[in-house]
Structure formats: C-alpha cells, structure tokens
C-alpha positions as a Markdown table, in Angstrom:
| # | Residue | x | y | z |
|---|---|---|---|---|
| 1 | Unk | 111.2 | 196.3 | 259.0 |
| 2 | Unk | 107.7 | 197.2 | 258.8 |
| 3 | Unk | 105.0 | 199.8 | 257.3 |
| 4 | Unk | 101.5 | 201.3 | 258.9 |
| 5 | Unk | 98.9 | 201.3 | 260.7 |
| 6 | Unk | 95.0 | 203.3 | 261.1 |
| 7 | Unk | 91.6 | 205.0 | 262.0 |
| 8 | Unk | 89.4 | 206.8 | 263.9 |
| 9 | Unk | 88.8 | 209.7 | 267.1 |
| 10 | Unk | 86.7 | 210.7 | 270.4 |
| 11 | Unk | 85.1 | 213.8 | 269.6 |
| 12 | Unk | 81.8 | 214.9 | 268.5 |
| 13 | Unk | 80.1 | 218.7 | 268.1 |
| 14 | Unk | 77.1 | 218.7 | 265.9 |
| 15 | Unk | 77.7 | 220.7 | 262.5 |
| 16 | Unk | 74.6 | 221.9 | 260.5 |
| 17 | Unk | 75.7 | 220.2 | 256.9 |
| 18 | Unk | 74.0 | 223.1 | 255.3 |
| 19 | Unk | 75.0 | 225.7 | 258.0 |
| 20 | Unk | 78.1 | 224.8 | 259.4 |
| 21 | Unk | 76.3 | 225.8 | 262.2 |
| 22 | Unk | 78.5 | 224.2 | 265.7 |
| 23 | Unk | 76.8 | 222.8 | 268.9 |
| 24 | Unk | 77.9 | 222.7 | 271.8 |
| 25 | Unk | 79.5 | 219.2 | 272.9 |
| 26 | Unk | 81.4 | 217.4 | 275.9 |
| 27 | Unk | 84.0 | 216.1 | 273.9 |
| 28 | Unk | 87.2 | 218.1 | 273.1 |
| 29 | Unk | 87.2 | 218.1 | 269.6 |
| 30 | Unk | 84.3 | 218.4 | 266.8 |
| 31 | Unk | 83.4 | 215.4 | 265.0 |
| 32 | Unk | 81.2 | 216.9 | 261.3 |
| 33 | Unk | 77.8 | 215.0 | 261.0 |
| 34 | Unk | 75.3 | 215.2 | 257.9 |
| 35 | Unk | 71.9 | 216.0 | 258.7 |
| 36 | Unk | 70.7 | 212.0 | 258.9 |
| 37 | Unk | 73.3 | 211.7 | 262.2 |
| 38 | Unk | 72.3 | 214.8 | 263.7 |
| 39 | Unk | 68.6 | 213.8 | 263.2 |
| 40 | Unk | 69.0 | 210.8 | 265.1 |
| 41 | Unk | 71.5 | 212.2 | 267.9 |
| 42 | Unk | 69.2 | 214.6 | 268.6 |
| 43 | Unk | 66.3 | 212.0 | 268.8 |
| 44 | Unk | 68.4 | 209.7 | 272.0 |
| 45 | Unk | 71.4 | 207.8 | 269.6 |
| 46 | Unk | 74.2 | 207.7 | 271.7 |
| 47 | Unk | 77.3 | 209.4 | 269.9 |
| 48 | Unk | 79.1 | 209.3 | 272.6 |
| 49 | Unk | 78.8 | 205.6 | 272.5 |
| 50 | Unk | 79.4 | 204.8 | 269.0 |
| 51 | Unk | 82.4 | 206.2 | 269.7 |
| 52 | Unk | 83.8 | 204.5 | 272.5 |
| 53 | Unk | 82.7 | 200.8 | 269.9 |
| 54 | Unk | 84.8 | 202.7 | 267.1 |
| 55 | Unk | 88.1 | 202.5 | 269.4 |
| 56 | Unk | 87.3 | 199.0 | 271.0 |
| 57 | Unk | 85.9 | 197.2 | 268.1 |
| 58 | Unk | 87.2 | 193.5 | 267.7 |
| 59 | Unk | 84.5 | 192.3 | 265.3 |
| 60 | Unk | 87.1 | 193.3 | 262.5 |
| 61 | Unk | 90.3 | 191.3 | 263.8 |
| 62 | Unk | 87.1 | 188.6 | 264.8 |
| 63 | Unk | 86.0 | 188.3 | 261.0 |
| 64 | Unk | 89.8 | 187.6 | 260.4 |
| 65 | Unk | 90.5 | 185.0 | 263.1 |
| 66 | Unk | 87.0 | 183.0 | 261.8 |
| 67 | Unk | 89.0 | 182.7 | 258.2 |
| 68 | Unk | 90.6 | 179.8 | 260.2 |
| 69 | Unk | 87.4 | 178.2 | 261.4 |
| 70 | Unk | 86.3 | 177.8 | 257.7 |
| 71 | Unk | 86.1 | 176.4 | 254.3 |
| 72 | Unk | 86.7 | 179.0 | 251.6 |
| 73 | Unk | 88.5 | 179.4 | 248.0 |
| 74 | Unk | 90.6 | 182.7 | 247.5 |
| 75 | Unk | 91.9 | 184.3 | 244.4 |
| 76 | Unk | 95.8 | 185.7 | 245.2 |
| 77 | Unk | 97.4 | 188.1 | 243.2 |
| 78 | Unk | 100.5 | 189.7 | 244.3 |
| 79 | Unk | 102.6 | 191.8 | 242.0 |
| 80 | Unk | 106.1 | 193.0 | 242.5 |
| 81 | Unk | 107.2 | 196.4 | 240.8 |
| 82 | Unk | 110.5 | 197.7 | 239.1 |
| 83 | Unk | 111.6 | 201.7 | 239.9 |
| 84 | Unk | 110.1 | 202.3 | 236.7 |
| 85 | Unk | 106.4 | 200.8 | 237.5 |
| 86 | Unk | 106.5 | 197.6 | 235.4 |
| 87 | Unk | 106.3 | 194.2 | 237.0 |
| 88 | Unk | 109.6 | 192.6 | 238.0 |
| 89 | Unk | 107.6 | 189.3 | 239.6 |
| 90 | Unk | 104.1 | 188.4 | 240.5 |
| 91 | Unk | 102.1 | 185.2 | 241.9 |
| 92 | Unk | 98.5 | 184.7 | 240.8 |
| 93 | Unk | 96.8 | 181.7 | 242.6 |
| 94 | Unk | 93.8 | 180.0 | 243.4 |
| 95 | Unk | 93.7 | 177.9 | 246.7 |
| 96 | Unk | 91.1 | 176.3 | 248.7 |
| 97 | Unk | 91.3 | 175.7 | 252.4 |
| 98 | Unk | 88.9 | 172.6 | 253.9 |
| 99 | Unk | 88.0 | 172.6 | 257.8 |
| 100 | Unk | 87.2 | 169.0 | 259.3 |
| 101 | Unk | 86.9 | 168.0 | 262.6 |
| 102 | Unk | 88.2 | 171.4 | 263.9 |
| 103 | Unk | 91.9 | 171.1 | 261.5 |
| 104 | Unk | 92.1 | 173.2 | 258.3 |
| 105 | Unk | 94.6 | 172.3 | 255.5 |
| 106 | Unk | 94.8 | 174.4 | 252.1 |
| 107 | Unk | 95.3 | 173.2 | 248.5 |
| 108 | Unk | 96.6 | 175.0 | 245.8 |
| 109 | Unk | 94.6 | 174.7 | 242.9 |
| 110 | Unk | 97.0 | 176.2 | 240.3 |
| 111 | Unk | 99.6 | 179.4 | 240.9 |
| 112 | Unk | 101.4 | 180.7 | 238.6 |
| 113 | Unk | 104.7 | 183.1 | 239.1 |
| 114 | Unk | 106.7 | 185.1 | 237.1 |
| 115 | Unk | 110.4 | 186.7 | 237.8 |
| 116 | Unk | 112.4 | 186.0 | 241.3 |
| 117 | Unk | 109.3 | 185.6 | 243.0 |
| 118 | Unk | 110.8 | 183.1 | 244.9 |
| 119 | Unk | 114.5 | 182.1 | 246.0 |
| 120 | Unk | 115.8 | 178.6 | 245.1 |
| 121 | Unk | 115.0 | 176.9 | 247.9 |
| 122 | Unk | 111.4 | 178.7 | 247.3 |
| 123 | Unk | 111.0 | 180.6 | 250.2 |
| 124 | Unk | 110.2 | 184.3 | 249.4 |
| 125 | Unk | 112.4 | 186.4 | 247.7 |
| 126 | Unk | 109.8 | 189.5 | 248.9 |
| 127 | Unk | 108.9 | 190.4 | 252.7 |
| 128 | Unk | 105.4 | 191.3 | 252.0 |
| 129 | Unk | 104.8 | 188.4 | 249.9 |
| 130 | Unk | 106.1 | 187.0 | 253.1 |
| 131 | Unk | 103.7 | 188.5 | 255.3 |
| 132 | Unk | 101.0 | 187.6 | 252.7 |
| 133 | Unk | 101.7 | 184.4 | 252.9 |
| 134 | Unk | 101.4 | 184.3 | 257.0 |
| 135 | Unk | 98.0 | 186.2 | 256.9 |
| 136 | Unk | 96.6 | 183.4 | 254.1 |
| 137 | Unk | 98.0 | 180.6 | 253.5 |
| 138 | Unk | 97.9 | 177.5 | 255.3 |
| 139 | Unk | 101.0 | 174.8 | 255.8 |
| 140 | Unk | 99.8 | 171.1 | 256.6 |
| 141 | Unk | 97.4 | 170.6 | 259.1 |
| 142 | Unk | 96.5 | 173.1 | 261.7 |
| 143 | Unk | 94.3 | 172.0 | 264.5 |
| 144 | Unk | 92.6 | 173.4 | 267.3 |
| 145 | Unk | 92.2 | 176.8 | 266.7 |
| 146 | Unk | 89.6 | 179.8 | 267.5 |
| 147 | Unk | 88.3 | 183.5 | 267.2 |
| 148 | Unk | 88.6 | 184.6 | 270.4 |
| 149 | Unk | 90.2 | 187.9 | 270.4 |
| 150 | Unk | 90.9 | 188.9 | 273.8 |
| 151 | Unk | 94.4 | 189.8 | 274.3 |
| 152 | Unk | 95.5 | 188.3 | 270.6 |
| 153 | Unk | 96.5 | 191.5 | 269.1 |
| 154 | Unk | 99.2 | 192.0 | 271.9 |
| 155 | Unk | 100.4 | 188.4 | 271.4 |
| 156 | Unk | 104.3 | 188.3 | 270.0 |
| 157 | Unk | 106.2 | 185.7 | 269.0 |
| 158 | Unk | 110.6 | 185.4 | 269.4 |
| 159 | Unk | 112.3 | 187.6 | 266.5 |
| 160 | Unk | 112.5 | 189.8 | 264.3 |
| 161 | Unk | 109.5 | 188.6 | 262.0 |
| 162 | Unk | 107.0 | 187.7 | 264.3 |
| 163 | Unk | 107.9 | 191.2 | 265.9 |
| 164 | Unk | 106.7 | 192.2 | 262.5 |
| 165 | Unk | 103.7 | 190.1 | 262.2 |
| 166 | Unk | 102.5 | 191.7 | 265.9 |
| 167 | Unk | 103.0 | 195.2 | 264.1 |
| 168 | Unk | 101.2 | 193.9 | 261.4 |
| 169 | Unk | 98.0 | 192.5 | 263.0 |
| 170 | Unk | 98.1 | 196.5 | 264.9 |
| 171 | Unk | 97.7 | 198.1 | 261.9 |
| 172 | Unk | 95.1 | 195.7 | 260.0 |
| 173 | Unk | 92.7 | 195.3 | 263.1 |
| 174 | Unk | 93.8 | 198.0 | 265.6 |
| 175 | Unk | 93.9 | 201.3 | 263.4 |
| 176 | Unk | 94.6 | 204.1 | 265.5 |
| 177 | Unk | 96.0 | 202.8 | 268.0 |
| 178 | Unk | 100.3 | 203.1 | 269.4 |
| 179 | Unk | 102.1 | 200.5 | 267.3 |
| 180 | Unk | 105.1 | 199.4 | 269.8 |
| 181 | Unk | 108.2 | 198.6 | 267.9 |
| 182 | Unk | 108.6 | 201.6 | 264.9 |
| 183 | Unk | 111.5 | 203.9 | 265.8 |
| 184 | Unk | 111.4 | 207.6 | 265.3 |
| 185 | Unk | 107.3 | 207.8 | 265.0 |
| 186 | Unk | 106.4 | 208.7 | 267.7 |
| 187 | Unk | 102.9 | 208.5 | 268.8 |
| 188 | Unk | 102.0 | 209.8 | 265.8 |
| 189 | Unk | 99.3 | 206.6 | 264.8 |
| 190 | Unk | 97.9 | 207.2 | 267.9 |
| 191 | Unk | 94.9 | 209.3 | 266.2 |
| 192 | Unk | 92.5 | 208.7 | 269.5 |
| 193 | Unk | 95.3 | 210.9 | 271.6 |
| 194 | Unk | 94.7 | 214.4 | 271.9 |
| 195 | Unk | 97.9 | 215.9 | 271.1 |
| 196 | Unk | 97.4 | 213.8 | 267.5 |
| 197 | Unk | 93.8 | 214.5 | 267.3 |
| 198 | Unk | 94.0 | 218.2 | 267.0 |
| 199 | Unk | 95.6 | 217.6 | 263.5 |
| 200 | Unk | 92.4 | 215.7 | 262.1 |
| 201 | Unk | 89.3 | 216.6 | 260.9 |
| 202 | Unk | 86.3 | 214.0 | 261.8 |
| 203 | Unk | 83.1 | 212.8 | 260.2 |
| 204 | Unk | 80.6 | 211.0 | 260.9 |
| 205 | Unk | 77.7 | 210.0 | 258.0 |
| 206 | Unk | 74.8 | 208.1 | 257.5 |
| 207 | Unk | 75.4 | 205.8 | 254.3 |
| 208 | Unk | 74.2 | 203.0 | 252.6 |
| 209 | Unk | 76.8 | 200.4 | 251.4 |
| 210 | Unk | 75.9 | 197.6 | 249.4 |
| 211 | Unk | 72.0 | 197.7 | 250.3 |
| 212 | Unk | 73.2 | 198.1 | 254.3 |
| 213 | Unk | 72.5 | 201.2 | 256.2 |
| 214 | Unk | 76.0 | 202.4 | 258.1 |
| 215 | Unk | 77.7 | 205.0 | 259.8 |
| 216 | Unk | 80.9 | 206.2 | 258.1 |
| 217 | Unk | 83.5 | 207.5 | 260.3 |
| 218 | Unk | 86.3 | 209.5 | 258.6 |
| 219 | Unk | 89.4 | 210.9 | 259.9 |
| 220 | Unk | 91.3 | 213.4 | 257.5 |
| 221 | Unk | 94.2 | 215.6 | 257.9 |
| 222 | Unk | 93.2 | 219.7 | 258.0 |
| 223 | Unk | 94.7 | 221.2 | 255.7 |
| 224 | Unk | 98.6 | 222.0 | 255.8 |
| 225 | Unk | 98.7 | 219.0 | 258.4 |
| 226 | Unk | 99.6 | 216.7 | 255.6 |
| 227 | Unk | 103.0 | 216.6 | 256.8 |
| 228 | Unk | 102.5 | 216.1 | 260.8 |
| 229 | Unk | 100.4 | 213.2 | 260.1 |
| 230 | Unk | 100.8 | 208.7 | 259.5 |
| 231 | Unk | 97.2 | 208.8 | 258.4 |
| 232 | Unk | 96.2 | 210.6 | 254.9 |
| 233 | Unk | 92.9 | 208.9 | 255.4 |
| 234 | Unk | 90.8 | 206.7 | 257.7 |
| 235 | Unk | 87.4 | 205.5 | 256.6 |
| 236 | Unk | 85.5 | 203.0 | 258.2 |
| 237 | Unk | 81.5 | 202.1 | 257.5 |
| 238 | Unk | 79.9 | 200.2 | 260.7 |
| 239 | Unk | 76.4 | 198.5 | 259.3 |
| 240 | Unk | 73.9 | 200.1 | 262.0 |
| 241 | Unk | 72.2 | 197.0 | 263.0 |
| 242 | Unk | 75.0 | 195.9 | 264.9 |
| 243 | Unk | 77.9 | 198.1 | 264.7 |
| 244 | Unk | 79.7 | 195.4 | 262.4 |
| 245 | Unk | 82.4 | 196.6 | 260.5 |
| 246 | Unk | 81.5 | 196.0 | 256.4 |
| 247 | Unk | 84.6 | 198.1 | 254.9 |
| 248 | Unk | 87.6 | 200.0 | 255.8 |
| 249 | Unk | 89.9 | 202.3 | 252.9 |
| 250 | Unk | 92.5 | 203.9 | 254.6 |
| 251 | Unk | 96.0 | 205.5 | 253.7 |
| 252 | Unk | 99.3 | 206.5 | 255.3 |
| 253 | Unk | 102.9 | 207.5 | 254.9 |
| 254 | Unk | 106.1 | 208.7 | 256.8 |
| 255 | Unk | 109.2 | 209.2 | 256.2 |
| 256 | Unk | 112.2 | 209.3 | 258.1 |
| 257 | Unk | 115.9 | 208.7 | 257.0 |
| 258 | Unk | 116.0 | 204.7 | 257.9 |
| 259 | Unk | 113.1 | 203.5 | 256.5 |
| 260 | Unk | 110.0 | 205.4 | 254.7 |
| 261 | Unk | 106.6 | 204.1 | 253.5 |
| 262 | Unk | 103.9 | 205.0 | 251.6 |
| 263 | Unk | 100.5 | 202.7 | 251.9 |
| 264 | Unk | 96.8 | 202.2 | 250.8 |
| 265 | Unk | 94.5 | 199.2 | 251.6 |
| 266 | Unk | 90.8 | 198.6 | 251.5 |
| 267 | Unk | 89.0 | 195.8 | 253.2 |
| 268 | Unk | 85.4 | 194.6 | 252.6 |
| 269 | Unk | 83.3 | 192.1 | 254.6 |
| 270 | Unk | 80.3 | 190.1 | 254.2 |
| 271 | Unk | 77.6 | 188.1 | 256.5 |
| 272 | Unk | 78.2 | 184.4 | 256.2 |
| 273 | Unk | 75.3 | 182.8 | 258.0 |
| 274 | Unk | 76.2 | 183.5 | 261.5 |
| 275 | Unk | 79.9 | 184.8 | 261.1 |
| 276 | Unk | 81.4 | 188.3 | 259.8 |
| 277 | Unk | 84.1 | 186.8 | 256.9 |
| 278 | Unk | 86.7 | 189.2 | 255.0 |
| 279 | Unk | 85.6 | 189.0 | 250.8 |
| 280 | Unk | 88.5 | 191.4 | 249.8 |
| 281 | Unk | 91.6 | 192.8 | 250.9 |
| 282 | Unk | 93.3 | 195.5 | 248.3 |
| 283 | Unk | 96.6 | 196.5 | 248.5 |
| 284 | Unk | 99.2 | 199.2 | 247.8 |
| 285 | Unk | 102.6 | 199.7 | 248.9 |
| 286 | Unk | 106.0 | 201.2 | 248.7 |
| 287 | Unk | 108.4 | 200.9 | 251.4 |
| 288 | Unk | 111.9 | 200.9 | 252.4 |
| 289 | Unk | 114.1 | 199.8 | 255.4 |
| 290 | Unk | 117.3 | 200.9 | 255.7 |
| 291 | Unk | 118.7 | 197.3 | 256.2 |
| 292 | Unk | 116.5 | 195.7 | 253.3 |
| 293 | Unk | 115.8 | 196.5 | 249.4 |
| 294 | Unk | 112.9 | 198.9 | 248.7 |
| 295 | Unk | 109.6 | 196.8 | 247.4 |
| 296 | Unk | 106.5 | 198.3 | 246.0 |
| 297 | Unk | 104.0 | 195.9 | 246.1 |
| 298 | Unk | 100.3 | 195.7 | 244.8 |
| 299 | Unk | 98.0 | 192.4 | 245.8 |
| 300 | Unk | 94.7 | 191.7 | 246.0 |
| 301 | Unk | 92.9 | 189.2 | 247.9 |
| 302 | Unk | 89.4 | 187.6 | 247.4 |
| 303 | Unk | 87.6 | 184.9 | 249.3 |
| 304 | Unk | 84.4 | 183.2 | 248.3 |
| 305 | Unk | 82.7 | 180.9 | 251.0 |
C-alpha cells in the first residue's frame, strides 16, 4: 500500500516573540511570527498572500519534473533494515543521466548491493526501493518530455502501483493537501482544513539558509494533539526573492489496524542557472500493509549538475 504525505495552514495573528502579545487578524486561526515577520507585515508584506503561494506552490513538484530535462550524476544509497536495526540489504550507486536532443537515457556507473535486494529475475524484492527506482532512475530512452505542472499531480495511471505512485507524488509535492486512495484516514493530511487546523500550532520566521534570506513556515502539533494528528512536523523555507522553495523536513505517522507508518524526509534544492533542481532527498521509513511484509527503509539521494 502506501505511507504519507505534508505541510502547511491559512491563518495568521501577529504574536509579540518577546510578549506573546496577539493581534487582531482576519484569519481563523493564529499563525506565531518573530519580530523580523511582524516588522515587515506591519510595513505592507502581504501575509495573507504568502499564504495563499504556501498552499498553491508548484515550483517544488516543478524543480522535480526539470530532473528530466537535464544532465546530472546522483549518488543512491538505499538501505534495507532487519527488526533488530541492522542491515538485511542495501544498494549504493552512482548513475549519470545525459539529455540530447530533448531524450534522456541514464548509465550506471558502478552499484553495488548486498542481501535480497533484488529477486532473481532482478526486479525489486522491496516496494520503496521500487518506488525509488520510479522517482530516479531512467530505463532506455525517454523522449519528449516537460515541466509543466498543471494538472500532473492528479494524473493516475491503471493499478495498483501507479495508484501508489499518484499517492506518492501527493505527499512529496502537495503536502497538506487530501490524499485520495488511504482508507480509514480520513481527512486528517488535510492540515489547510479547519476542522484539522485547530490541532496545529503555526509559525512563520524570517531565516537565512545557506546564505539565502527565507521565510520558514512550520506546522506543529499542540501539545496532547500528538495522537489526532498525520503530521509530527512540517517545515518548509521559501527563499524571499521569489517564494522558491530551498528545503522542506517534515515527519508523520498513523496507525490503524491494516497498515501503520512512521516517516521522515528532508529535501534541499539549489539554483541551477535558470532552473530550481533537487540536490538531496533524505529518507526514513517504517511501514506496514496488511497485505505486504513490514520494510523500514533509510535512503539518501544526491544529485550534482
């Protein structure tokens, strides 16, 4: 089956960092700001705004997409753990994927692979190395493609995996939002709704991240929610010159008595001339499906263009 999803709200009511001090606001629930934030709401920024970018973004899923427009090398490193936290199978990699003429084809430069990391007939004996696998590596030639994102992320395919995939893409590029397709959740990714909303605390800071100034919006459980909640965190820094997204850490687990999960990523991104490109993608997982074998799963991905 599948795992997660994540980020983000519509609320804002100005809180005096020092003070604690609340403001008025027209939204419905109070987003915290640090004095920087407040400064510049109170001299015209448009929270309000910012907002209403951090639920429609598509510069994220965008940054992905453009991995298929261009020539990189990526570092792969997928390990598979035993119930008592040693590794039971693992790939490392190093590929290269070339883009002529508007076709991309990938190379493997040297893998190695320990355990039942694969089955005979080497397809993979793991779903999320699977799902890796669909998300970054290339088969033959692949021709024709683009970054547009309009009305991608609701694209699915026949069956039970590309089902998956769809689910998939949601989480990675549309935290937050309703994931169609997990039973017994609910709503409760739906972090933007109100009736989810009122179990999050918001933030919203002024930081620097690797020499770029960003906003930081955070969504974290109030206390004693823990247990109503998908999302244990939600971070996301938006570089403030053009509301790019640079980095995204987020959490989440549920549990219900078919499947359960327990998740952690972070994602970084970096200007490439004219295009926003994905550098890392950390990842830590343990999940179960009734109808499969549980698999906890660490990888890390790194792309150098």
């Amino acid at each position: 089956m599948r795992k997660h999803y994540f980020i983000l709200l519509l609320s804002f009511c100005c809180m005096q960092a020092a003070a604690q001090k609340e403001d008025t606001s027209i939204f419905k629930y109070p987003i915290q700001m640090d004095s920087v934030t407040i400064v510049a709401a109170r001299g015209g920024w448009d929270v309000a705004a910012f907002i209403r970018r951090v639920q429609n973004d598509t510069t994220f899923y965008k940054a992905f997409r453009a991995l298929h427009l261009v020539s990189f090398s990526a570092t792969n490193d997928i390990r598979v753990y035993d119930k008592k936290g040693k590794i039971k199978a693992s790939l490392y990699s190093h590929t290269k994927q070339q883009v002529q003429q508007r076709c991309r084809t990938m190379q493997v430069l040297n893998e190695k692979t320990t355990g039942d990391f694969y089955k005979r007939n080497h397809d993979y004996n793991y779903y999320t190395a699977e799902l890796y696998a669909y998300l970054f590596f290339t088969k033959g030639k692949i021709c024709n493609e683009n970054d547009i994102v309009a009305g991608m992320l609701d694209a699915r395919g026949k069956g039970q995996l590309e089902k998956n995939k769809a689910e998939l893409k949601q989480l990675i590029f549309n935290p937050g939002g309703k994931i169609r397709g997990i039973p017994f959740m609910g709503d409760k990714a739906a972090i933007f709704d109100p009736e989810v909303a009122e179990h999050y605390d918001f933030k919203l800071l002024s930081e620097e991240y690797e020499g770029q100034d960003c906003y930081v919006f955070k969504a974290i459980p109030k206390k004693g929610e823990e247990s109503n909640v998908v999302y244990n965190e939600l971070s996301t820094w938006f570089r403030k010159s053009d509301y790019s997204i640079v980095a995204r850490d987020y959490s989440l687990s549920y549990s219900t008595m078919f499947y359960d999960f327990d998740v952690r990523m972070r994602v970084r991104t970096s200007q490439v001339g004219s295009r926003l490109l994905p550098t890392s993608i950390e990842y830590d997982g343990n999940w179960h499906v009734f109808t499969q074998k549980r698999e906890s799963v660490k990888f890390v991905a790194t792309f150098s263009y």
